[in-house]
C-alpha positions as CSV (number, residue, x, y, z in Angstrom):
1,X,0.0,0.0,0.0
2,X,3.1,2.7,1.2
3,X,4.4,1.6,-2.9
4,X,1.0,2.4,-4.7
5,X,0.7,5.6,-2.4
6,X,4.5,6.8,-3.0
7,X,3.9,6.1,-6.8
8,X,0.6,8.4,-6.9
9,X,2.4,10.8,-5.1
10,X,5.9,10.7,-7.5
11,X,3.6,10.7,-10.8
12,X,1.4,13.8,-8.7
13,X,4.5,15.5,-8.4
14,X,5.7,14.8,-12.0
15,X,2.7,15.8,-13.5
16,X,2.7,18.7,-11.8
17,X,6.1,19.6,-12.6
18,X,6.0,18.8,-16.4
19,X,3.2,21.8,-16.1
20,X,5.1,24.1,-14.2
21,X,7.5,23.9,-16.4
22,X,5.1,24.7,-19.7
23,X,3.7,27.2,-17.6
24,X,7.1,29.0,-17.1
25,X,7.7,28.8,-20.8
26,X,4.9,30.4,-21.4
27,X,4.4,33.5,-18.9
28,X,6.5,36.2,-20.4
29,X,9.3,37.0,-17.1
30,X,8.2,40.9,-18.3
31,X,5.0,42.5,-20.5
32,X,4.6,46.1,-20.8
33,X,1.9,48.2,-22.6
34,X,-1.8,50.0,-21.8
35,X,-4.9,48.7,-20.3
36,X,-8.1,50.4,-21.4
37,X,-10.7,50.0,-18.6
38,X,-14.1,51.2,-17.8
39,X,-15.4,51.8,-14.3
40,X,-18.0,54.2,-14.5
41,X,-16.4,55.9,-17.5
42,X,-13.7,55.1,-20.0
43,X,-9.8,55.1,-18.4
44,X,-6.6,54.2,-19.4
45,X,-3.7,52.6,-17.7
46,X,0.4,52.2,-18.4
47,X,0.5,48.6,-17.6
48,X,3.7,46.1,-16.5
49,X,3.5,42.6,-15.8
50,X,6.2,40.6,-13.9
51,X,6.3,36.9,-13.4
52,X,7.8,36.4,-10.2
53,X,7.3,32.5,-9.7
54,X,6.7,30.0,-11.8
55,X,3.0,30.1,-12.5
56,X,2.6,33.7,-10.5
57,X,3.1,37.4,-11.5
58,X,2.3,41.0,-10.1
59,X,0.6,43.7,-12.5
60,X,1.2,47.2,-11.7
61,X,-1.2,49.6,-13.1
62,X,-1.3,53.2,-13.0
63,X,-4.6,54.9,-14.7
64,X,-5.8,58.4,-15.3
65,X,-9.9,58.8,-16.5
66,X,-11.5,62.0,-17.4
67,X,-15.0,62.3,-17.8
68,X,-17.2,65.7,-18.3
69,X,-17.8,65.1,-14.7
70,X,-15.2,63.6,-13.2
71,X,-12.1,62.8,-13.1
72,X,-9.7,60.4,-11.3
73,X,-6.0,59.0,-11.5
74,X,-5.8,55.4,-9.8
75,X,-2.8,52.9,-8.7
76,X,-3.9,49.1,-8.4
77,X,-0.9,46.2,-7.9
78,X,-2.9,42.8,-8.4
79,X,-1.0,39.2,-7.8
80,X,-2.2,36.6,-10.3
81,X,-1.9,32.8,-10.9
82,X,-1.4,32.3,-14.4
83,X,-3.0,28.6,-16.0
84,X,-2.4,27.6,-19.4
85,X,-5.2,26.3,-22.0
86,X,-3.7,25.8,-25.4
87,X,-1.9,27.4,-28.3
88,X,-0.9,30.6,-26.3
89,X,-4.3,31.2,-24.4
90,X,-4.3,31.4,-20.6
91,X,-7.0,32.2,-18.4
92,X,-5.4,33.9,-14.9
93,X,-7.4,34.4,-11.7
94,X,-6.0,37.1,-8.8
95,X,-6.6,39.3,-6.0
96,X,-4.5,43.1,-5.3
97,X,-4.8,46.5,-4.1
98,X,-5.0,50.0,-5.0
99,X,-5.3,53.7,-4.2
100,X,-6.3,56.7,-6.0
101,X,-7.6,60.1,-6.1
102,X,-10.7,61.8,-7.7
103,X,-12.6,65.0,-8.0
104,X,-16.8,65.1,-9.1
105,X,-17.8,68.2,-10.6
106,X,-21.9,68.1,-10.7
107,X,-23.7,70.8,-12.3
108,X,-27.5,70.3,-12.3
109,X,-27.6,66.9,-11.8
110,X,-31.4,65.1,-11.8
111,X,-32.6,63.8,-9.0
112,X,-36.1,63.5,-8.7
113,X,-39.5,62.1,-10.3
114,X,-42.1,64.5,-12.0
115,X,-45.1,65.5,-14.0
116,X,-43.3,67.4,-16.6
117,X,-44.8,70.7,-15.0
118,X,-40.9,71.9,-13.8
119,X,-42.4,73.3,-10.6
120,X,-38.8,71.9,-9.5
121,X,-39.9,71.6,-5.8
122,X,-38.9,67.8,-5.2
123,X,-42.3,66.7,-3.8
124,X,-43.0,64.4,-7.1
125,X,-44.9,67.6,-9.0
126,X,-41.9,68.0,-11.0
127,X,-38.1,67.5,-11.2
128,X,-35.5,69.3,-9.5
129,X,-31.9,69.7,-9.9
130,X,-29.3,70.0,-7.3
131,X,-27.3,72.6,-8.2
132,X,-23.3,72.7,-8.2
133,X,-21.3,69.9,-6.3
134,X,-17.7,69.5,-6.3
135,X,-16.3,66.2,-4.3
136,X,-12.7,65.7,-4.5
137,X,-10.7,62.8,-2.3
138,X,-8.8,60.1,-1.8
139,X,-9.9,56.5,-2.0
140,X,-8.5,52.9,-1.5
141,X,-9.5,49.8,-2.6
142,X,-9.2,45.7,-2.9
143,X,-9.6,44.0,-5.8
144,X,-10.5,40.7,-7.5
145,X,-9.6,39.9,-11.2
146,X,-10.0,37.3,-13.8
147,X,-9.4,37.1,-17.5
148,X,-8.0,35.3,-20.6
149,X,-5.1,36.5,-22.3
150,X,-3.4,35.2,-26.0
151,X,0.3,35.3,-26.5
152,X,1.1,35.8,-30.2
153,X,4.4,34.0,-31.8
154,X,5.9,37.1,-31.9
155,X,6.3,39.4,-28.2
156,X,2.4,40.5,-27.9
157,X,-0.1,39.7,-25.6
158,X,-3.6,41.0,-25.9
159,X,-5.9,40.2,-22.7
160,X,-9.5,40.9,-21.8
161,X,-10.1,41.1,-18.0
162,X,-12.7,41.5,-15.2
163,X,-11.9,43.3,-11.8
164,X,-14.3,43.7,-8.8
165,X,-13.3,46.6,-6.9
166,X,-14.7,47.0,-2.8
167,X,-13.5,50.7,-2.2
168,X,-13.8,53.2,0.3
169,X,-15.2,57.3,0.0
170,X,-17.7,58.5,-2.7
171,X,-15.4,57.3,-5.3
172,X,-17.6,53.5,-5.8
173,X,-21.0,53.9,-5.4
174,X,-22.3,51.8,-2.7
175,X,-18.5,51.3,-2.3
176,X,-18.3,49.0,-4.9
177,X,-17.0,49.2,-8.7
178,X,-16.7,46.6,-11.8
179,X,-13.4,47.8,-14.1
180,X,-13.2,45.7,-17.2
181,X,-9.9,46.2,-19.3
182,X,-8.7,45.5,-22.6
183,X,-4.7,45.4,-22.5
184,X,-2.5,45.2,-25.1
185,X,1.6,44.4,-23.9
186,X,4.6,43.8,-25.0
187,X,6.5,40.9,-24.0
188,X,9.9,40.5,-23.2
């Protein structure tokens, strides 16, 4: 019984070894390029990717977004494990980080229910508007992220992600935000 136990275990160990190692050939040590995301508007992102173990690697992205009513620059360091598929696709799961700062510029924004009669009191006669707001701060974050990526023959990766975002201030509403990326890097 110890043989057919010690066997399992050597071929467990093999097996995973063998994909380690295709693993390793396959996760670029370094990828740089942009990430275009979307989190409650449209932002880009100078993106670098370093493999630090075998099947692991940290991304380090640093994002600016401008929108006609806000705008917002954002750091977010995210640790992945990177799994294979086939022919130069991997799927990667992970869990990071992030801070960032933002500033809200309102200017009449709707917030109410109405008739169409623009009384503008608020008490569901007619809308009303809330006049200039300005909200500017600082906000961190944790995150979740996973995605599939395709490693072309020649040094580029193109990769299409989802990250959960749990965040604190007025920058998430309700304190919580979806980015989704497109990323294009080059590998080296």
């Amino acid at each position: 019984m110890k043989r057919i136990i010690l066997t399992l275990f050597a071929l467990g160990a093999f097996a995973f070894s063998a994909q380690a190692q295709r693993t390793s050939k396959q996760v670029s040590k370094n990828a740089i390029g942009v990430r275009f995301g979307d989190n409650d508007g449209p932002a880009v992102a100078a993106s670098y990717q370093r493999r630090i173990f075998t099947n692991n690697r940290l991304e380090f992205d640093l994002g600016v977004k401008s929108s006609g009513r806000e705008d917002a620059v954002k750091f977010a360091a995210v640790f992945q494990w990177v799994f294979p598929i086939e022919n130069g696709f991997h799927w990667y799961v992970g869990a990071g980080a992030g801070v960032g700062y933002y500033e809200h510029n309102y200017r009449n924004k709707y917030y109410g229910p109405g008739n169409g009669n623009g009384n503008g009191n608020g008490n569901g006669n007619g809308p009303y508007y809330y006049g200039p707001y300005d909200d500017n701060g600082v906000f961190a974050f944790v995150a979740g992220d996973i995605g599939i990526e395709y490693n072309f023959k020649f040094p580029l990766q193109l990769s299409f992600d989802v990250r959960p975002e749990i965040g604190s201030d007025s920058y998430y509403e309700n304190n919580i935000g979806a980015d989704i990326g497109l990323a294009a890097r080059y590998r080296f």
